[in-house]
C-alpha positions as CSV (number, residue, x, y, z in Angstrom):
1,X,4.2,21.4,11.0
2,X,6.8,19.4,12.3
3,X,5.5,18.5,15.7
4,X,2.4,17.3,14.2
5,X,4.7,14.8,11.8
6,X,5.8,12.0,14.1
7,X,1.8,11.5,15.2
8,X,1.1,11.3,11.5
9,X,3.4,8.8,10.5
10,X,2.3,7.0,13.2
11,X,-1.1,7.5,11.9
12,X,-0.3,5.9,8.2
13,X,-1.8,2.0,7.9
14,X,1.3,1.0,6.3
15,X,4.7,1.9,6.4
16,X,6.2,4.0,3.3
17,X,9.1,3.3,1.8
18,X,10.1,7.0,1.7
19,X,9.1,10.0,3.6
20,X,10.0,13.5,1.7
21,X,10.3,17.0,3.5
22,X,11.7,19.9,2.8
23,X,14.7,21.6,5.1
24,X,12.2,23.1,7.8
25,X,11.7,19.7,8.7
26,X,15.3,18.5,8.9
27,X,15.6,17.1,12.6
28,X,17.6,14.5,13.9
29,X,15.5,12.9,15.8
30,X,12.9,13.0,13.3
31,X,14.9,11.5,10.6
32,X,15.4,8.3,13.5
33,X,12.1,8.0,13.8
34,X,11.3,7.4,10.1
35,X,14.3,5.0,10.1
36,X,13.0,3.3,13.7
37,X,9.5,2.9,11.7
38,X,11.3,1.2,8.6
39,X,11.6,4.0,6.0
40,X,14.0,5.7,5.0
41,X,14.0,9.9,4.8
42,X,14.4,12.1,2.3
43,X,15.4,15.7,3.6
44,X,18.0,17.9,3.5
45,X,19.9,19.6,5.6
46,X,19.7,23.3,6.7
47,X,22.6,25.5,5.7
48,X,24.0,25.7,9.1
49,X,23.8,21.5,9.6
50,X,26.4,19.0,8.7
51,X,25.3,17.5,5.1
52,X,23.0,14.6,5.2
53,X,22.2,11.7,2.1
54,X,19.5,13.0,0.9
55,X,18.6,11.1,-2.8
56,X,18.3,13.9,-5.4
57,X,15.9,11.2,-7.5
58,X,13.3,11.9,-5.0
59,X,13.4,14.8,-3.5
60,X,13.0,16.7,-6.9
61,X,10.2,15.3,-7.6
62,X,8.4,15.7,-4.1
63,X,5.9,18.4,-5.7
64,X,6.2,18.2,-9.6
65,X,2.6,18.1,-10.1
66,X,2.1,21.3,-8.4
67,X,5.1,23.0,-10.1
68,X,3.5,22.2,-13.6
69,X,-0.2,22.9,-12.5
70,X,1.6,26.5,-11.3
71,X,3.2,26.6,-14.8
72,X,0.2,26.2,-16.8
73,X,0.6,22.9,-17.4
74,X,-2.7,20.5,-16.7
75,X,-2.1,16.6,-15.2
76,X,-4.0,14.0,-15.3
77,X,-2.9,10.7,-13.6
78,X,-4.1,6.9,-13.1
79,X,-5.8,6.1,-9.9
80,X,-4.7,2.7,-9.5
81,X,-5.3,-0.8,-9.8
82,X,-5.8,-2.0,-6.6
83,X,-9.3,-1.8,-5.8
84,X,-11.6,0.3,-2.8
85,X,-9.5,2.0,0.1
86,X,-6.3,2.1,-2.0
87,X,-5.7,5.5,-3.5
88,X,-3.3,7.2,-0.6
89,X,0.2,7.3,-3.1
90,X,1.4,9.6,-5.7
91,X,0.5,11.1,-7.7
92,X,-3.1,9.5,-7.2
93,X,-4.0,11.1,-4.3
94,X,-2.7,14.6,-5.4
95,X,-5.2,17.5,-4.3
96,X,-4.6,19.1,-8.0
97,X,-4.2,16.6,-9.9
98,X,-7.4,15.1,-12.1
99,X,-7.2,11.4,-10.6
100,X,-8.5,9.2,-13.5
101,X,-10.4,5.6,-12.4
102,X,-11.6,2.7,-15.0
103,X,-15.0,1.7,-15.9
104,X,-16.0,-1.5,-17.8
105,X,-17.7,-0.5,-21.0
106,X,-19.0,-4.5,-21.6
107,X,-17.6,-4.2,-25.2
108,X,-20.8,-2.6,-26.1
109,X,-21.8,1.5,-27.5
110,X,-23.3,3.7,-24.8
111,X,-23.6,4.0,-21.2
112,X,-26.7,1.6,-20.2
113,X,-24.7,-1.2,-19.4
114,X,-21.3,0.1,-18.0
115,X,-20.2,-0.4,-14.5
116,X,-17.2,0.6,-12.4
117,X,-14.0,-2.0,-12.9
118,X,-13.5,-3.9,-9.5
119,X,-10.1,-3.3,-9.6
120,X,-10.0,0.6,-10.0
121,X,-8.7,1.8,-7.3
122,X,-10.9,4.3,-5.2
123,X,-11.5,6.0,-1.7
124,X,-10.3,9.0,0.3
125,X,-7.2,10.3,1.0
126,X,-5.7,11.2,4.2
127,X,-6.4,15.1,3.4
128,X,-9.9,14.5,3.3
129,X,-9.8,14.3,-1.1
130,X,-12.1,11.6,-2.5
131,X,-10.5,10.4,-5.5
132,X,-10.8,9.6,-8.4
133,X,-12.8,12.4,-9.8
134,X,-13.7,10.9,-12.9
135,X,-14.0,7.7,-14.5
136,X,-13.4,6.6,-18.7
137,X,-12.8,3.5,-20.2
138,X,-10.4,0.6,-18.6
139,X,-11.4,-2.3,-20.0
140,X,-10.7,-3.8,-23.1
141,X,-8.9,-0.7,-24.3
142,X,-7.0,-0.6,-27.8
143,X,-3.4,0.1,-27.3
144,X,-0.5,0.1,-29.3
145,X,2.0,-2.7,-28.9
146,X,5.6,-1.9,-29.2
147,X,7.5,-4.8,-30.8
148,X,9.8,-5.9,-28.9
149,X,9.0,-4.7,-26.0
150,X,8.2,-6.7,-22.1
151,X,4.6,-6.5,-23.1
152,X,5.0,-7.7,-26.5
153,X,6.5,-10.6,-24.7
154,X,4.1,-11.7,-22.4
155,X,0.6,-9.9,-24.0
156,X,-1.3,-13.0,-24.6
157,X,-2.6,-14.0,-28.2
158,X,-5.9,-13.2,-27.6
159,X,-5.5,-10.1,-26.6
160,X,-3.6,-9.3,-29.8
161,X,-5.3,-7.3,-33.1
162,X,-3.8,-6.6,-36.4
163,X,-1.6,-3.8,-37.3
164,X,0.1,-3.9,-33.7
165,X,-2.1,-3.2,-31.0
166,X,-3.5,-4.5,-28.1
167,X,-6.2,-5.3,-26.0
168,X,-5.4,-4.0,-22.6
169,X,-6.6,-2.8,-19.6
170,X,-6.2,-0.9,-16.2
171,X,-6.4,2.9,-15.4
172,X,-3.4,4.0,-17.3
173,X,-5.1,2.9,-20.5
174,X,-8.1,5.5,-19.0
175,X,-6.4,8.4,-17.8
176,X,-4.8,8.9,-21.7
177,X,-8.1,9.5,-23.1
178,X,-9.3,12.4,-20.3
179,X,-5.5,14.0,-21.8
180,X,-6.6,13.4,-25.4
181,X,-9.8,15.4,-23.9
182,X,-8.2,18.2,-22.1
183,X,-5.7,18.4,-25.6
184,X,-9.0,18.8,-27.4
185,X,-10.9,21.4,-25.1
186,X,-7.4,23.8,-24.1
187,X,-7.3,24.1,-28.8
188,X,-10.8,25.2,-28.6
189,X,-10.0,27.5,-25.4
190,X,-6.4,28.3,-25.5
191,X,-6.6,30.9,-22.5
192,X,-8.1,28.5,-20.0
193,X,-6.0,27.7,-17.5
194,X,-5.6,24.1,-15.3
195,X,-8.3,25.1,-12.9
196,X,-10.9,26.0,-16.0
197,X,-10.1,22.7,-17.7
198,X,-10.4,20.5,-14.6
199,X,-13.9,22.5,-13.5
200,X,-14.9,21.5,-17.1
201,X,-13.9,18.2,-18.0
202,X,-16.2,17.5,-14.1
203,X,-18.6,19.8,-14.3
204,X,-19.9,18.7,-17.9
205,X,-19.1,14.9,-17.0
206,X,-20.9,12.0,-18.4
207,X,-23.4,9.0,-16.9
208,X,-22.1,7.4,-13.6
209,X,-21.3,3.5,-14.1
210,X,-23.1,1.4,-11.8
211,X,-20.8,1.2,-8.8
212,X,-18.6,4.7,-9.3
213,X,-19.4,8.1,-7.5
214,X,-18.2,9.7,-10.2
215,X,-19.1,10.9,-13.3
216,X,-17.7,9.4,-17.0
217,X,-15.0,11.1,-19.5
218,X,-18.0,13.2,-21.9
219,X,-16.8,15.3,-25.2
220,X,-20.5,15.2,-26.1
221,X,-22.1,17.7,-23.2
């Protein structure tokens, strides 16, 4: 609620660069205290107030993951790559969304040795979420390297394999593999909805890295 706002910005351990409400919280002296903090809001106006800049960008994407989890449609996102304590952004921190960390697989076949990537971000969120909920591969990753491209321009040589790809790493190389899972389980079970693949994909999860609270990405079980 809006009087409960201020106290919450206040709260934060940084400063955002944007705060995004909808119009029950368009208040003018709300919108000059996110601007005496140092960030800039992102609300409209109510029907009866004079019209306010209110970036369009933005504000239509405020809650896009819960419009397509309410559509059918399941997400998946990266956690991060900035280590412990730094998961509190979007979409990482997303109550609905299955958060997606890295684990280090040591370039060798099954689970004995693999441990959670230092880097991966990880922690709570301010609504009390612990995120990520699951953990795959993040190290070391193959990846496809489009010519031309920024990272074909400054992907080192050694990281380089024949036929285009890459040797990369970071969460975003992980999280594509738990979609290429839920792809795999929603042919096999066409009626489950977002909730029955997330349930699934945690509740049949793999070995635990050393270091992560969480479960791996598992097919097998």
């Amino acid at each position: 609620e809006l009087p409960d706002a201020i106290p919450l910005l206040d709260s934060l351990p940084g400063v955002p660069s944007w705060v995004v409400a909808d119009r029950g919280y368009s208040n003018h002296s709300f919108r000059e205290h996110i601007w005496s903090l140092g960030a800039r809001p992102a609300i409209p106006a109510k029907s009866n107030e004079a019209p306010v800049a209110c970036p369009d960008w933005i504000y239509n994407n405020r809650n896009v993951v819960e419009r397509l989890w309410a559509s059918g449609v399941f997400v998946d996102v990266a956690a991060g790559n900035r280590g412990a304590g730094e998961i509190d952004y979007a979409p990482a921190n997303d109550p609905l969304a299955l958060t997606v960390g890295a684990f280090d697989t040591k370039d060798t076949n099954g689970p004995g040795d693999d441990f959670l990537a230092p880097w991966s971000s990880r922690g709570k969120t301010m609504n009390g979420f612990n995120k990520p909920e699951l953990v795959a591969p993040g190290r070391h990753v193959a990846a496809m390297l489009a010519a031309g491209s920024t990272y074909d321009a400054v992907a080192p040589a050694a990281n380089r394999s024949p036929g285009g790809y890459v040797s990369a790493n970071g969460t975003s190389f992980a999280a594509p593999q738990v979609a290429g899972a839920a792809a795999i389980i929603f042919q096999a079970h066409p009626d489950y909805s977002p909730d029955n693949l997330k349930w699934v994909l945690l509740a049949k999860d793999g070995a635990k890295p050393k270091n992560s609270w969480v479960g791996a990405l598992s097919l097998s079980s």
